[in-house]
C-alpha positions as CSV (number, residue, x, y, z in Angstrom):
1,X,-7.1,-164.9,-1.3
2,X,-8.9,-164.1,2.2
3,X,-7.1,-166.2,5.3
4,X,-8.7,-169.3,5.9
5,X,-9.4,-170.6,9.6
6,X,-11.8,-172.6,11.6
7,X,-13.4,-172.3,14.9
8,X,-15.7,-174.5,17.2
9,X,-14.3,-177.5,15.0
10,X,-14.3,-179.2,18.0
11,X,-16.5,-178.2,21.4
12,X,-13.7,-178.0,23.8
13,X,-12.2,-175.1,20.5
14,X,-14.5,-172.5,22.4
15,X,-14.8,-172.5,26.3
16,X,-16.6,-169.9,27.9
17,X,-17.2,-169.5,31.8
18,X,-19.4,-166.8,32.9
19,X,-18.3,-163.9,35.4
20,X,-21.2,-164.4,37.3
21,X,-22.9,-161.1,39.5
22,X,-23.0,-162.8,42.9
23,X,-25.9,-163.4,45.0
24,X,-26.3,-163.0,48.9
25,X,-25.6,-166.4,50.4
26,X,-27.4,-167.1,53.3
27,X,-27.6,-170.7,55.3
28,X,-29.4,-173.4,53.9
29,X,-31.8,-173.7,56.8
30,X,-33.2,-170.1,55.8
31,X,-32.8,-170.1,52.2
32,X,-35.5,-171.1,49.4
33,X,-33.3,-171.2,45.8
34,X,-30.5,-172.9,45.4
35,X,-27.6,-171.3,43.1
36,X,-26.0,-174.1,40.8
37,X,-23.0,-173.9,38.7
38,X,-23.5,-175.7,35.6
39,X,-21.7,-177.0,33.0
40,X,-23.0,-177.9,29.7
41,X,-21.9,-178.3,25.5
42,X,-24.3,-179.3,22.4
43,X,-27.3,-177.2,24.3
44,X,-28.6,-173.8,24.5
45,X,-28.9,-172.2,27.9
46,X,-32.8,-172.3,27.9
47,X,-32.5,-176.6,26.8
48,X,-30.4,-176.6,29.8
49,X,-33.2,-174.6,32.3
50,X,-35.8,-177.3,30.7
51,X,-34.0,-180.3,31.6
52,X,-33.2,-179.1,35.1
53,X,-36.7,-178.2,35.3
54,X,-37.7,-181.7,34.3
55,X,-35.4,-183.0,36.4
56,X,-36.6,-181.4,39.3
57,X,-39.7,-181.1,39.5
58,X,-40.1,-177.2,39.0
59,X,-42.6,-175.4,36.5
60,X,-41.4,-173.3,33.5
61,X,-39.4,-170.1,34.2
62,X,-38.4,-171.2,38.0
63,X,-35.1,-172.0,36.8
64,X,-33.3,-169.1,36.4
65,X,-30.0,-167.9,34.2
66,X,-28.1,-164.8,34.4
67,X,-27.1,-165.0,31.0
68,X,-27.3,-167.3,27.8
69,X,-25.2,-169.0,26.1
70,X,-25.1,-171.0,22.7
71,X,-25.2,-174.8,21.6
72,X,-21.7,-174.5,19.8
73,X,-19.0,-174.6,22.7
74,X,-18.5,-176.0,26.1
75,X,-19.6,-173.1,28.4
76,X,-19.9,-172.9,32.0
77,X,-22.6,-170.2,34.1
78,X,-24.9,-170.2,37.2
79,X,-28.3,-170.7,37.7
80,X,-30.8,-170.4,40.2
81,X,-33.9,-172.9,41.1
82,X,-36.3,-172.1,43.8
83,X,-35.6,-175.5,45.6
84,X,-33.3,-176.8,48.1
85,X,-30.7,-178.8,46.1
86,X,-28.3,-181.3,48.1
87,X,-25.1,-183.0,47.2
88,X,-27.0,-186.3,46.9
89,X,-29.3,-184.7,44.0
90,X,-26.4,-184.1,41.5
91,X,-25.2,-187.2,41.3
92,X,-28.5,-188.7,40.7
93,X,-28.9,-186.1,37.8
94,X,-25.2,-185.8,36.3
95,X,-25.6,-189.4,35.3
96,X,-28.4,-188.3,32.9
97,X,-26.4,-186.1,30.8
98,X,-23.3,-187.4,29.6
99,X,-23.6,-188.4,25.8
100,X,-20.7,-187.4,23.7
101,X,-21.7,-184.7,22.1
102,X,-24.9,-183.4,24.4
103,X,-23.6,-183.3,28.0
104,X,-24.7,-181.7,31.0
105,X,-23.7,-181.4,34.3
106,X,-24.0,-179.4,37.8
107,X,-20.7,-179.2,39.0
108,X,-21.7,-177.6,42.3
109,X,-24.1,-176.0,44.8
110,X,-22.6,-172.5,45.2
111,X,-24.7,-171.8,47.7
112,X,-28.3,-170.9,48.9
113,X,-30.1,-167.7,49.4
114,X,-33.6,-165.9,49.5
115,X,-34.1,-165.0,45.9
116,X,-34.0,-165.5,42.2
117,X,-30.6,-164.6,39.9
118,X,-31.7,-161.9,37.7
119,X,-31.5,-162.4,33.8
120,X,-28.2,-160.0,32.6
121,X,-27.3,-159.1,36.0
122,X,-23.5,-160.7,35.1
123,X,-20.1,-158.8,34.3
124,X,-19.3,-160.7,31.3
125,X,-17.4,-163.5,29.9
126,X,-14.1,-165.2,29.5
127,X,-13.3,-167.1,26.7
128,X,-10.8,-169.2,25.6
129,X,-10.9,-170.4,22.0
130,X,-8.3,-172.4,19.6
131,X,-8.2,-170.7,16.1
132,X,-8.0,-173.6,13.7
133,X,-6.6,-174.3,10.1
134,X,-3.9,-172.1,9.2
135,X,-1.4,-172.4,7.6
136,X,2.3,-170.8,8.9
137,X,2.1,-167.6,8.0
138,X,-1.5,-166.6,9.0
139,X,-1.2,-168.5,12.2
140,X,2.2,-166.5,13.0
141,X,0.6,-163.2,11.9
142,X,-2.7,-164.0,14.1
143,X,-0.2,-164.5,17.1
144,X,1.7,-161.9,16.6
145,X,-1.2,-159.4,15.9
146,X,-2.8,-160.2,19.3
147,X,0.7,-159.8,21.3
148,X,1.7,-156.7,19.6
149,X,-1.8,-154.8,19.9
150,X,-2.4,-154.5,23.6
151,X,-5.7,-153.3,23.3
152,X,-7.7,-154.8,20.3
153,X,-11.3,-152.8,19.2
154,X,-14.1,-154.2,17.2
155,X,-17.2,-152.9,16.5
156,X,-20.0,-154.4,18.7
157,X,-22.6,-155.8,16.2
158,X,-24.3,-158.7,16.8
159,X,-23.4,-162.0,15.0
160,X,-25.5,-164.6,13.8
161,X,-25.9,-166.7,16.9
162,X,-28.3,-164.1,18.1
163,X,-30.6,-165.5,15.4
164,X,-30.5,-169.0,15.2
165,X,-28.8,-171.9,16.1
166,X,-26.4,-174.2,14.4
167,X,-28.3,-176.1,11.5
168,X,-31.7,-174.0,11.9
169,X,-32.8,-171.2,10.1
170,X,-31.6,-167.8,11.6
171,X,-35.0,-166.4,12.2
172,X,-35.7,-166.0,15.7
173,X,-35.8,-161.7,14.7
174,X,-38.5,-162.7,12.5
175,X,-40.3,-164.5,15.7
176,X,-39.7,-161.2,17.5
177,X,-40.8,-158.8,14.7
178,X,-44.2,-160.8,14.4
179,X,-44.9,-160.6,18.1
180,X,-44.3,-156.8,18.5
181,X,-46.9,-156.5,15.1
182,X,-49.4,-159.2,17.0
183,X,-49.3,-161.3,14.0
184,X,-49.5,-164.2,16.3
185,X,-49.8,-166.7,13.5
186,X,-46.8,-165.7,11.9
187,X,-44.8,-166.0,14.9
188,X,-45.9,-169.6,15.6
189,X,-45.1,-170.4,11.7
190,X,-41.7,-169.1,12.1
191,X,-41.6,-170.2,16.1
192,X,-42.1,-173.7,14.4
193,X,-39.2,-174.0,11.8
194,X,-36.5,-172.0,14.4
195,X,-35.9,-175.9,15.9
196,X,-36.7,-174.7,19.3
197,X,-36.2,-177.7,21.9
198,X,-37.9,-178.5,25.2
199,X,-41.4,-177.9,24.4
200,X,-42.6,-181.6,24.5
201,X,-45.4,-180.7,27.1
202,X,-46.6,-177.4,25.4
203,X,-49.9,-178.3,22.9
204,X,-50.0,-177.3,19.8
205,X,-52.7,-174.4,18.6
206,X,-55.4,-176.6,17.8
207,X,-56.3,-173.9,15.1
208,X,-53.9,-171.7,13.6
209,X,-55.9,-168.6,14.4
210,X,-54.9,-165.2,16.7
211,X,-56.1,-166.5,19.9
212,X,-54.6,-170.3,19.7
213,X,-51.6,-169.0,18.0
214,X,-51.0,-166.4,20.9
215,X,-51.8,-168.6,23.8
216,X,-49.3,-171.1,22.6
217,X,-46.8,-168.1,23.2
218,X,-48.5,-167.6,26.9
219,X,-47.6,-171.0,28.1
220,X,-44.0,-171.0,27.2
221,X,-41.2,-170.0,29.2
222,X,-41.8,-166.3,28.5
223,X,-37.5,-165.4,28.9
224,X,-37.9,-167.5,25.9
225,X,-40.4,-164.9,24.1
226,X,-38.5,-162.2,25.6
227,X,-35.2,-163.7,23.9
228,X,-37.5,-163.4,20.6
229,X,-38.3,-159.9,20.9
230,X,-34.5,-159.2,22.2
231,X,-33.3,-160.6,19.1
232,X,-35.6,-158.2,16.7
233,X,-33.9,-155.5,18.8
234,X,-30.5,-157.2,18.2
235,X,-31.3,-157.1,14.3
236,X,-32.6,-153.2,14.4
237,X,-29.1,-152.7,16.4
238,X,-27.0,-153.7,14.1
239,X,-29.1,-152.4,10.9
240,X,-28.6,-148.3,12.8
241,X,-25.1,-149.3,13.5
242,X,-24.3,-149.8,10.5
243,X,-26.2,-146.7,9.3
244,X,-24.4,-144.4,11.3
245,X,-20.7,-146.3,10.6
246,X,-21.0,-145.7,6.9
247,X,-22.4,-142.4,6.8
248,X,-20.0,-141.0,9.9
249,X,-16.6,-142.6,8.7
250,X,-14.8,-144.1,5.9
251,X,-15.9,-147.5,5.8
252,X,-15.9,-151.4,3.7
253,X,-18.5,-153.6,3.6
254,X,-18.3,-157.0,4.3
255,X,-20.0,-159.8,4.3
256,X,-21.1,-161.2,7.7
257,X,-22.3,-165.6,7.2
258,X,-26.4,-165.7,8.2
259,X,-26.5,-161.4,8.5
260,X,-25.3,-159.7,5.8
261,X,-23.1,-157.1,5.1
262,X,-21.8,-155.1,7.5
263,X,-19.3,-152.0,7.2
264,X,-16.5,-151.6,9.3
265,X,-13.8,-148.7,9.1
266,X,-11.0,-148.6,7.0
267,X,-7.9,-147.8,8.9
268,X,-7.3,-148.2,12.1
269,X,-8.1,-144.3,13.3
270,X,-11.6,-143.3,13.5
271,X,-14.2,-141.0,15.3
272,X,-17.3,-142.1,16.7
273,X,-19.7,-141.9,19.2
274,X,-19.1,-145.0,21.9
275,X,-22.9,-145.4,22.5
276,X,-25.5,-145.5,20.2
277,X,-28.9,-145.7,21.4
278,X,-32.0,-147.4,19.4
279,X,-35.8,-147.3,19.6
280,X,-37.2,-151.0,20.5
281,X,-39.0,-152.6,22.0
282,X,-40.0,-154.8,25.1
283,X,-43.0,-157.4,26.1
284,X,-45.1,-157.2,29.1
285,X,-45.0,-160.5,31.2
286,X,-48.6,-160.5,32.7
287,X,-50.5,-158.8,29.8
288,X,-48.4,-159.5,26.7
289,X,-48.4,-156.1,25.8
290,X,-45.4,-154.5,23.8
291,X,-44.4,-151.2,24.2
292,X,-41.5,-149.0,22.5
293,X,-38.7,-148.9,24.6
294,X,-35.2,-146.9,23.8
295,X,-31.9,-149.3,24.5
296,X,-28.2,-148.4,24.5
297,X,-25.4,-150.2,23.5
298,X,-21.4,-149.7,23.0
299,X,-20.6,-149.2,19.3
300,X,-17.1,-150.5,19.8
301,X,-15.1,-152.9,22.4
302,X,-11.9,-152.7,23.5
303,X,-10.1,-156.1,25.1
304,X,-6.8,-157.7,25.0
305,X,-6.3,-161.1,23.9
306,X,-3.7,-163.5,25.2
307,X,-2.2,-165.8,22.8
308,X,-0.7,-168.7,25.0
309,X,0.4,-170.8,22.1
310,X,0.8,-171.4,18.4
311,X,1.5,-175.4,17.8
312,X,0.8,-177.6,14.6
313,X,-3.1,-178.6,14.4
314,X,-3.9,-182.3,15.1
315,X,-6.7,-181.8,13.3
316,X,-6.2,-180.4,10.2
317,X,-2.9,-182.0,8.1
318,X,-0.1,-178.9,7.2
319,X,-2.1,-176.7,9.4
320,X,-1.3,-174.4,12.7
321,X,-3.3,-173.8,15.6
322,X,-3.7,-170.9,17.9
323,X,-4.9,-170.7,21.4
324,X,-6.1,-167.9,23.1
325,X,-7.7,-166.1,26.0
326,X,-9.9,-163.2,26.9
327,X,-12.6,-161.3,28.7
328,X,-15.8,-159.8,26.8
329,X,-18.8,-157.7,28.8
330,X,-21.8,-159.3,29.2
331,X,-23.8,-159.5,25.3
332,X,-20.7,-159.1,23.3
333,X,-20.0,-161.9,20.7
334,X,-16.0,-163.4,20.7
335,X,-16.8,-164.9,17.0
336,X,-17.5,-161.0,15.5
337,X,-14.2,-160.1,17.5
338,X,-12.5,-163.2,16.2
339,X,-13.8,-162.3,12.1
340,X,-13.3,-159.0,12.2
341,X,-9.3,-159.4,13.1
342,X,-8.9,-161.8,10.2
343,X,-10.8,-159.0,8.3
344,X,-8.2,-156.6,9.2
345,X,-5.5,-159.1,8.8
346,X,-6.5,-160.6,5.3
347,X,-6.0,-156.8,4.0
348,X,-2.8,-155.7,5.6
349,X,-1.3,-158.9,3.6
350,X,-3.0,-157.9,0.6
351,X,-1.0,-155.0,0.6
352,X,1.8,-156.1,1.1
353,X,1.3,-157.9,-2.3
């Protein structure tokens, strides 16, 4: 019987705050963006840039991001805008966004300067998550696992997040996929059941044909489109990563909610190379153009986790809850950390059956 758990069951369960890349500050009297710390939970990063952008009067893609972050959490990351923001200004705003589950807010100016963040210009992120649901005995082995293994590895595939959001269809590699084949049609049909926010004052194609199909694309913020081709990368990563696992190493499969299966290694010793590199591909902003372009990425992570408590869960009756901390480079996913320990826990107690 595999160890049960539960995370996100509540927002504040999974708190990320971005380890930002700073800017240059310079004084506000010679700057033109403003660099905003933001706060927000029940929104992805790119809902968040349109409502600022709203807000402030700014056209799509001024609003800037260094990274992105899910609906499912309470996260925490800066932003640029090329305007001067005062105090005064995030008041007026931070009383727009405060509904219980859909919230957010600027928490400060960091500072000014003369140019844009750049998007994945960022060290990483900390987490700190609240493992849910178990009972005793998993919650003491999950605690004792993370103190005892000073450095934890998992391998680095992408999880499902990458390709949806929470009560859509996971599809947004499909979106990519029909962009890099110019099947513009396609991409709209399966831009249109992703549940993509913020579009309100983008028309519709007024026929679903190549050109109206593709210009649709052209008037969106293109990180968005980018995001869409990123993702079809994300999906061709993880399909050679698993290629090479199984056919270099000893390996399981298992099965990985909205991806598939995925093998990882049985035992806890293993040889591999630490990067793998991919052919993808990436999108030209001015002439829409895609071109093949290789990408590298770490086939495994190392990190240490922090438990900081184990206490009975006031959510779940009978049940023990686990909180803990950590730090994750920039694109790596805590949730495929966090499933692939139970994976490795859940069969070190079935042998000792």
């Amino acid at each position: 019987m595999e160890i049960s758990y539960k995370i996100k069951q509540k927002k504040e369960d999974f708190i990320v705050n971005e380890i930002s890349l700073q800017p240059n500050f310079y004084p506000r009297c010679k700057s033109n963006f403003s660099y905003l710390w933001i706060e927000k939970r029940g929104m992805t990063t790119f809902d968040a840039l349109n409502k600022i952008l709203e807000a402030f009067n700014l056209n799509i893609g001024d609003a800037v991001a260094q990274g992105l972050k899910d609906e499912d959490g309470v996260t925490s990351q800066l932003i640029s805008v090329p305007k001067i923001i005062f105090k005064r200004d995030l008041k007026l705003f931070n009383k727009n966004f405060t509904l219980n589950n859909y919230k957010l807010q600027i928490k400060n100016i960091v500072g000014y300067g003369l140019n844009s963040l750049v998007p994945r210009s960022l060290h990483g992120n900390s987490f700190q998550l609240i493992i849910r649901d178990l009972n005793k005995k998993h919650a003491e082995a999950f605690y004792n696992y993370c103190i005892n293994q000073r450095f934890i590895s998992f391998f680095n595939y992408y999880d499902n997040q990458r390709f949806g959001i929470v009560g859509g269809p996971y599809n947004t590699h499909l979106i990519g996929r029909a962009i890099i084949n110019n099947q513009w049609v396609t991409a709209y049909k399966e831009f249109s059941k992703s549940r993509n926010s913020g579009l309100s004052n983008i028309k519709k194609p007024i026929k679903m044909d190549y050109s109206h199909c593709k210009k649709f694309f052209t008037q969106i913020n293109f990180a968005k489109v980018r995001f869409f081709i990123s993702s079809y990368n994300s999906y061709l990563w993880n399909k050679e990563a698993s290629a090479y696992i199984s056919k270099t190493v000893n390996t399981s499969q298992y099965s990985f909610s909205k991806i598939g299966l995925l093998p990882l290694v049985k035992g806890n010793i293993f040889k591999v190379y630490n990067i793998l590199s991919i052919k993808g591909y990436e999108i030209n902003k001015n002439t829409y153009r895609i071109s093949p372009k290789e990408f590298m990425r770490n086939l495994f992570i190392t990190t240490t986790i922090f438990p900081t408590s184990i206490k009975r869960d006031d959510l779940n009756n009978n049940k023990y809850k686990v909180e803990i901390s950590f730090f994750l480079p920039t694109g790596c996913y805590a949730t495929m950390l966090i499933k692939q320990i139970f994976i490795k826990l859940n069969n070190s107690l079935c042998l000792e059956k």
